[in-house]
C-alpha positions as CSV (number, residue, x, y, z in Angstrom):
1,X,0.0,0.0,0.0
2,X,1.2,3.4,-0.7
3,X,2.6,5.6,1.8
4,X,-1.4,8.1,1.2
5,X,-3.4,4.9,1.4
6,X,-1.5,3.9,4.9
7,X,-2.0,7.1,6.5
8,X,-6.0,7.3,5.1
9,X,-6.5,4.1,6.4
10,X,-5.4,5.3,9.8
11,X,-7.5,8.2,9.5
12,X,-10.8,6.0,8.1
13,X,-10.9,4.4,12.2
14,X,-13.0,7.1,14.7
15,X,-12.3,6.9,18.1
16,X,-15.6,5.2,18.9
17,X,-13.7,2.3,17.0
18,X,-16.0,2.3,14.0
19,X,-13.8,1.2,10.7
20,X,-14.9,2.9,7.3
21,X,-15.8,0.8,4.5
22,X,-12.8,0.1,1.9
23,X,-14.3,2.2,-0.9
24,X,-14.9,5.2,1.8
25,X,-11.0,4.5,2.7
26,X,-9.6,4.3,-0.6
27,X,-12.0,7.7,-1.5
28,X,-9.9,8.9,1.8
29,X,-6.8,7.9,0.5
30,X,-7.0,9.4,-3.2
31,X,-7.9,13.0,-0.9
32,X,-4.9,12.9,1.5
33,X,-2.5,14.7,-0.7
34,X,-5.0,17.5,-0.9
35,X,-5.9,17.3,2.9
36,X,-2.0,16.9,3.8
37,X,-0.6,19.7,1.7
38,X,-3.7,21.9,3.3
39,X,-2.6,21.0,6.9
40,X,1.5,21.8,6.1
41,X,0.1,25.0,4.1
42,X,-1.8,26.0,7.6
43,X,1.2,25.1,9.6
44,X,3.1,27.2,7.8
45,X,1.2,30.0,8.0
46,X,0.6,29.7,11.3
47,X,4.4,29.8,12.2
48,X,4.4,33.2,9.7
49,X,2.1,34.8,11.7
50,X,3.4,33.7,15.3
51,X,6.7,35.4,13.8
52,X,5.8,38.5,12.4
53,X,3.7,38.8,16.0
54,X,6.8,38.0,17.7
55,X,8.3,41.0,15.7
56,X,5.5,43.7,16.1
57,X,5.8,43.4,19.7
58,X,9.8,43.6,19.1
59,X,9.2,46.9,17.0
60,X,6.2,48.0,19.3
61,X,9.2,48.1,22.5
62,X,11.5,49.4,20.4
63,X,9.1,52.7,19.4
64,X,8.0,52.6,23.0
65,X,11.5,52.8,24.1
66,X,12.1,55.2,21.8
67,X,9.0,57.4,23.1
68,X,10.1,57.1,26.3
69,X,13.4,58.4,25.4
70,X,12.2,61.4,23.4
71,X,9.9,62.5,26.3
72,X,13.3,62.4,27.9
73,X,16.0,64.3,25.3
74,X,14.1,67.4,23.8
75,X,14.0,67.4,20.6
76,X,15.5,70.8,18.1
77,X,11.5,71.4,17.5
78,X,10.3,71.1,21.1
79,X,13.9,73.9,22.1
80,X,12.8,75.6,19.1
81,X,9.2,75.8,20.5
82,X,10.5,76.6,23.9
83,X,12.2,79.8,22.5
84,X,8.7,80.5,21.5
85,X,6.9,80.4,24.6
86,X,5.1,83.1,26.2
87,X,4.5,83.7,30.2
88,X,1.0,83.0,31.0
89,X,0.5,85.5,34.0
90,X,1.2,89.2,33.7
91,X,3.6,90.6,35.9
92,X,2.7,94.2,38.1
93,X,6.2,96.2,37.5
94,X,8.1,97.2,40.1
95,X,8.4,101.0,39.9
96,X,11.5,103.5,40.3
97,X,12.6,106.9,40.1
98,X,15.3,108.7,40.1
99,X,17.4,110.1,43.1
100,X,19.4,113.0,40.7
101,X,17.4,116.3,42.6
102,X,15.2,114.8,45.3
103,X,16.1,111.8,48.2
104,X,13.8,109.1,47.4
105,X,11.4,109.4,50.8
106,X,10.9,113.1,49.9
107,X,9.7,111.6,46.4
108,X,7.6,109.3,47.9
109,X,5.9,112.5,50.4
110,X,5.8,114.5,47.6
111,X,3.7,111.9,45.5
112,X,1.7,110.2,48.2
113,X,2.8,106.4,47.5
114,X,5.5,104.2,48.2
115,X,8.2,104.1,45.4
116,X,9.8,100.8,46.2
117,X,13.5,101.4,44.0
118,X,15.5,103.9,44.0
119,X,17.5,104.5,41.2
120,X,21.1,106.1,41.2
121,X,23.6,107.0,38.5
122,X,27.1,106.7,39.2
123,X,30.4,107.1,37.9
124,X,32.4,103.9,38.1
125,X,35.8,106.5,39.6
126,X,33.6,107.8,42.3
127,X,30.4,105.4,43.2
128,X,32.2,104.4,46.4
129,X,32.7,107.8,47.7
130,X,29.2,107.7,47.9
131,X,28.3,103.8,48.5
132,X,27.4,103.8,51.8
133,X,24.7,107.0,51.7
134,X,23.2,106.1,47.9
135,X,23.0,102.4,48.1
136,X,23.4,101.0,52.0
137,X,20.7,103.5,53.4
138,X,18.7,103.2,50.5
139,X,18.4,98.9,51.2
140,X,18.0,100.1,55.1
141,X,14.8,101.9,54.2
142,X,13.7,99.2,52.5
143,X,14.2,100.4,48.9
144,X,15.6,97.9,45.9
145,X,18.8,99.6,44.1
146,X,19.2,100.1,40.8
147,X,22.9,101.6,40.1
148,X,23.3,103.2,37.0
149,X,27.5,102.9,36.9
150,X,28.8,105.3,34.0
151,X,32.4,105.1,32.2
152,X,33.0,108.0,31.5
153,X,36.7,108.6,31.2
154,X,38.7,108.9,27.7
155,X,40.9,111.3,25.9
156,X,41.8,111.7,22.3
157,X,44.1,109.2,21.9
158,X,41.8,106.1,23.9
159,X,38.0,106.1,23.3
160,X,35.7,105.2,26.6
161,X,35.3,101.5,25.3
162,X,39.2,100.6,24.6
163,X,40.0,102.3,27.9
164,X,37.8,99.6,30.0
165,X,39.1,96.7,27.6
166,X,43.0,98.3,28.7
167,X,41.9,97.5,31.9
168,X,42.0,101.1,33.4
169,X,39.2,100.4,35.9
170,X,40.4,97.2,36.9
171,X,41.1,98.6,40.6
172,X,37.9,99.7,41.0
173,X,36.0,96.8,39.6
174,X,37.4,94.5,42.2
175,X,36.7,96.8,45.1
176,X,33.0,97.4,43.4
177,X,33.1,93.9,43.0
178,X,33.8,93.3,46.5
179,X,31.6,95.6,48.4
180,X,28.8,93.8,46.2
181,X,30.3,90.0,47.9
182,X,29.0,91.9,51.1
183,X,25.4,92.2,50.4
184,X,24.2,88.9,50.1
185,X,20.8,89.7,51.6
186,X,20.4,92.3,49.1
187,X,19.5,92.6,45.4
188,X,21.1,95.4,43.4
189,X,20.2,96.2,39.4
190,X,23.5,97.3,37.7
191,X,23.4,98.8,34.8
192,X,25.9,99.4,32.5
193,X,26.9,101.2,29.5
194,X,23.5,102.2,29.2
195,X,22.0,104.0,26.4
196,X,24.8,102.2,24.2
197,X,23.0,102.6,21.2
198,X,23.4,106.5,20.7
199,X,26.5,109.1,20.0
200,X,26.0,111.2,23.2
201,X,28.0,108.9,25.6
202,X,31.5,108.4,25.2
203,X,30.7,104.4,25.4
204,X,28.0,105.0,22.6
205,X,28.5,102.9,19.7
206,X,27.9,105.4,17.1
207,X,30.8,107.8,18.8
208,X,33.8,108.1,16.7
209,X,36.5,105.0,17.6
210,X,33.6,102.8,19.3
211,X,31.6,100.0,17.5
212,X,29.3,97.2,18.4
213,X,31.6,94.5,18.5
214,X,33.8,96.6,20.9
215,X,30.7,97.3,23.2
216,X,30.0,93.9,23.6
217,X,33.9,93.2,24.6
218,X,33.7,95.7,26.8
219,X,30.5,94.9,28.7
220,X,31.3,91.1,29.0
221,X,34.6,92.1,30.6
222,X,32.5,94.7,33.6
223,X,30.3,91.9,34.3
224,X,32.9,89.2,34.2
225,X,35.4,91.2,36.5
226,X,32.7,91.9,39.0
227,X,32.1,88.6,39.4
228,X,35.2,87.7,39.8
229,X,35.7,89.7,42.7
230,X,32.7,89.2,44.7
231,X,29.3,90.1,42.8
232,X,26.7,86.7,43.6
233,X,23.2,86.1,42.3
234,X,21.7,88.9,43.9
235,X,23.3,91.2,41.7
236,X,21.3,91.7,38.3
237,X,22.8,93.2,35.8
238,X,20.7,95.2,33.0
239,X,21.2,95.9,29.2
240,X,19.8,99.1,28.4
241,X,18.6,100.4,24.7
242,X,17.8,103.4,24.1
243,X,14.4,102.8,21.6
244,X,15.6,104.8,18.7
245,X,19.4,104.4,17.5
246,X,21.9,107.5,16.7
247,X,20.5,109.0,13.5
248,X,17.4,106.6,13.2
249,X,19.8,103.8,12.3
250,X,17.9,100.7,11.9
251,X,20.4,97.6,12.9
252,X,18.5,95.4,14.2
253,X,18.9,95.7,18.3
254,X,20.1,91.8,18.5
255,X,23.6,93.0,17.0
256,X,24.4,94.8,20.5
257,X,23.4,91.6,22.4
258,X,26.4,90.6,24.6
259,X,25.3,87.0,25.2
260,X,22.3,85.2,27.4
261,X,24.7,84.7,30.4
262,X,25.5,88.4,30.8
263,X,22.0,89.9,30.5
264,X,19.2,89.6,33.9
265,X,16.8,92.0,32.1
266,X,16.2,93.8,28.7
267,X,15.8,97.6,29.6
268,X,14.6,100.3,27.1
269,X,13.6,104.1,27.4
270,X,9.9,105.1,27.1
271,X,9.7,109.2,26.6
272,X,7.4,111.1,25.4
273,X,9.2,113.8,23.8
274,X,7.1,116.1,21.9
275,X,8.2,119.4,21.5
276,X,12.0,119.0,22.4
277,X,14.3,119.2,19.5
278,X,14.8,115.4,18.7
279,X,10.8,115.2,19.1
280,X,9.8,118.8,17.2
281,X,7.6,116.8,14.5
282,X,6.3,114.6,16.8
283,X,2.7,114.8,18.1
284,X,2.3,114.4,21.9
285,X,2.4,110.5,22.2
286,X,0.7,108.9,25.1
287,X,2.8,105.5,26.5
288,X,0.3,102.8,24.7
289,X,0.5,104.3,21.8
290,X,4.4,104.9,21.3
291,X,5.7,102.0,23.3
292,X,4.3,98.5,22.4
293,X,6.4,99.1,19.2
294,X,10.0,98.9,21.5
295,X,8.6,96.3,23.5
296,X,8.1,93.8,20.5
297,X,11.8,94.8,19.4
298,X,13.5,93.8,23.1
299,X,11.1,91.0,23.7
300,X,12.4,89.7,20.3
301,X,15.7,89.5,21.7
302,X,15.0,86.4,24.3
303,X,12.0,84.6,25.0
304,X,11.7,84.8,28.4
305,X,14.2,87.4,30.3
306,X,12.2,90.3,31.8
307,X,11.7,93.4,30.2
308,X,11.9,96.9,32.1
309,X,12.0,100.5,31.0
310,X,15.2,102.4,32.0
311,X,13.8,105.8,31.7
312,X,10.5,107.5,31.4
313,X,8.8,110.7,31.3
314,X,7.0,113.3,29.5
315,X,7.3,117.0,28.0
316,X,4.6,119.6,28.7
317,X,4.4,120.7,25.4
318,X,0.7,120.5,25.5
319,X,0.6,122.1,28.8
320,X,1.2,120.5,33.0
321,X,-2.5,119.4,33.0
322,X,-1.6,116.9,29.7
323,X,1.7,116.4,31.1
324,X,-0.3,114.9,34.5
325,X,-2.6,113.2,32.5
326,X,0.1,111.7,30.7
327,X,1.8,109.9,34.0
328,X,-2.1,108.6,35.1
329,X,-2.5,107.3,31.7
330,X,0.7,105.5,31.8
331,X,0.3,103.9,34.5
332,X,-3.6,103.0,33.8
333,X,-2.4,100.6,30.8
334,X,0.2,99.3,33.3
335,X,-2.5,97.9,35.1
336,X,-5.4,97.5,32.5
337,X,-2.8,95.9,29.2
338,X,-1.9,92.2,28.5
339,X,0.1,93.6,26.2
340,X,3.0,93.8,28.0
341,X,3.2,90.5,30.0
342,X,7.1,90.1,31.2
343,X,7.3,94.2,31.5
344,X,9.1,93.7,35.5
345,X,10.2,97.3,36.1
346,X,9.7,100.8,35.0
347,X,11.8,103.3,36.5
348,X,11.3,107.3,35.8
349,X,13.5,109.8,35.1
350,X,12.3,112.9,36.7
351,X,14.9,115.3,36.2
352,X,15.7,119.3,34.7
353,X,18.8,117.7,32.3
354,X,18.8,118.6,28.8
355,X,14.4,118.6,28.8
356,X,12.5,119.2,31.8
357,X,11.6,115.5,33.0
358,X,10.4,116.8,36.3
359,X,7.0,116.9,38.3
360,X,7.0,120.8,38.5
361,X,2.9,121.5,39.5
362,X,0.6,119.7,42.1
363,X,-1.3,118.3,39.9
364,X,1.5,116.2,37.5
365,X,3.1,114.7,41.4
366,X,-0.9,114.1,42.4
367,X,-1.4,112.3,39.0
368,X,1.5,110.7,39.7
369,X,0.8,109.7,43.1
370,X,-2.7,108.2,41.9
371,X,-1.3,106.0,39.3
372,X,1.3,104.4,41.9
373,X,-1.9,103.6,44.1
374,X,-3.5,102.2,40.9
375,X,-1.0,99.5,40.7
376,X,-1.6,99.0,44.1
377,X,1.1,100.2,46.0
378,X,1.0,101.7,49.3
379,X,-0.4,105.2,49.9
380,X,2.0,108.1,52.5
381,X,0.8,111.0,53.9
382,X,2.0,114.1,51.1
383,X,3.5,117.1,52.0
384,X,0.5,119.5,53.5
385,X,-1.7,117.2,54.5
386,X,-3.1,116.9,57.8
């Protein structure tokens, strides 16, 4: 018997022990090759599929491992994304003025609120004749500092940015930099440079024998020497544009910036400066509509370092009630605008130099005085009340 009609005849016996007839076996045994090729086909594919199951879940591991591991690493898009984001909570500024003509407590008595920083502007040759009255008594009284230090020195031969990169204030950058080791509890803004987008300082980058690349030498060195000798976290240190370049030059700001690990806050000015000589064409401006235009140019610059305004103030061209009006307003879309949302500090400049910055009538330092209790900070008894 063949090899089929062997294995047919096997089959042809159920396990009740009934036997098939011989015609029904040899009808079985012409069909085995048919029924044996069926069961090796299914065999077969069974084993295909148990394989390429085996190696889904292989491949499934493997992208779940490499899920896992992306979660982990941040990708180029995700930094790229990060760059992007925005703060989701507005910030309430932290206000300033000036200390140039008035101590900052008879500021705050003249005004009626509670300025909390007091800003200072210092040569670099003589800020610690003065240290311990500007910026110790000032953190005494409870007052944040923000130290405007000026280079001013230079001579015909040496511009102001070469002398600082010959290392002419050396000496005084280490004994700066170590009164600052000695103020641990305190934070101190220092600015430097400031306005370094102009021709009117001798640091300016627009002044004859200066340039950007210079600038940013020359800043990196300040703020590397003072921390060299002393100056911790709690000193902040500011880059300051002014918003319009010399001569309405239109380099884009991010050519001046010195580098993320040198910069605590982007700083710009915010004047309204109709009727002086720069600002003769100009109509009187109020701060929302002049200013969200230099926000969007330092906010450009990094995606999440704060934003302050160095300087502020208005003209009177249009008169001290306008003038007033102008400071309430400002401060008004302080409070009321999301469209300044990592604006941390605004400091004002309230000072006779060059244009006359100052609150001269009672009603521009009562205006004044409101707006600061807008925001929320804390009312004092003015001068000539009872």
């Amino acid at each position: 018997m063949a090899q089929a009609e062997v294995a047919a005849a096997a089959l042809c016996t159920h396990s009740d022990g009934v036997s098939l007839s011989p015609a029904m076996t040899k009808k079985a045994a012409r069909r085995w090759p048919a029924v044996l090729a069926a069961v090796v086909a299914g065999a077969l594919m069974v084993l295909a599929l148990t394989s390429n199951v085996r190696s889904s879940r292989s491949s499934l591991s493997r992208v779940d491992t490499v899920m896992d591991e992306s979660r982990q690493l941040p990708s180029a898009r995700s930094l790229a994304a990060s760059r992007k984001a925005k703060p989701s909570k507005k910030i309430k500024p932290t206000i300033g003025v000036s200390m140039g003509s008035m101590a900052i407590d008879d500021r705050e008595k003249q005004v009626g609120a509670h300025i909390p920083i007091a800003m200072t502007f210092q040569p670099c040759m003589n800020v610690l004749k003065t240290w311990d009255d500007e910026i110790v008594r000032r953190q005494k009284l409870g007052h944040e500092i923000v130290l405007v230090l000026e280079f001013n020195e230079t001579s015909k031969k040496v511009k102001a940015l070469d002398l600082v990169l010959s290392g002419f204030y050396d000496k005084k950058l280490r004994k700066i930099g170590r009164r600052f080791g000695r103020m641990k509890k305190h934070r101190v803004w220092v600015r430097i440079l400031h306005e370094f987008n102009s021709d009117w300082y001798p640091w300016g980058t627009f002044k004859e024998g200066n340039s950007i690349p210079k600038f940013k030498q020359a800043y990196r060195y300040i703020v590397k020497r003072l921390r060299k000798h002393g100056a911790g976290d709690n000193i902040k240190f500011q880059l300051s544009y002014n918003a319009r370049s010399s001569g309405g030059d239109k380099i884009d700001f991010s050519k001046w910036w010195p580098g993320d690990a040198y910069v605590d806050m982007i700083m710009i000015t915010a004047y309204n400066r109709a009727g002086t000589l720069e600002g003769t064409e100009k109509p009187f401006q109020q701060f929302a509509e002049f200013f969200p235009e230099s926000y969007k140019r330092v906010a450009a610059l990094h995606p999440t370092k704060p934003i302050g305004i160095s300087e502020a103030g208005s003209t009177d061209a249009k008169g001290a009630q306008a003038k007033a009006d102008w400071y309430y307003n400002m401060f008004k879309t302080l409070k009321e605008s999301h469209a300044f949302p990592r604006l941390a500090q605004v400091n004002f400049f309230l000072e006779d130099k060059i244009y006359d910055w100052r609150l001269d009538t009672r009603e521009e330092q009562t205006r004044f005085g409101d707006g600061m209790r807008l925001l929320g900070y804390k009312a004092i008894k003015r001068d000539g009340e009872s």
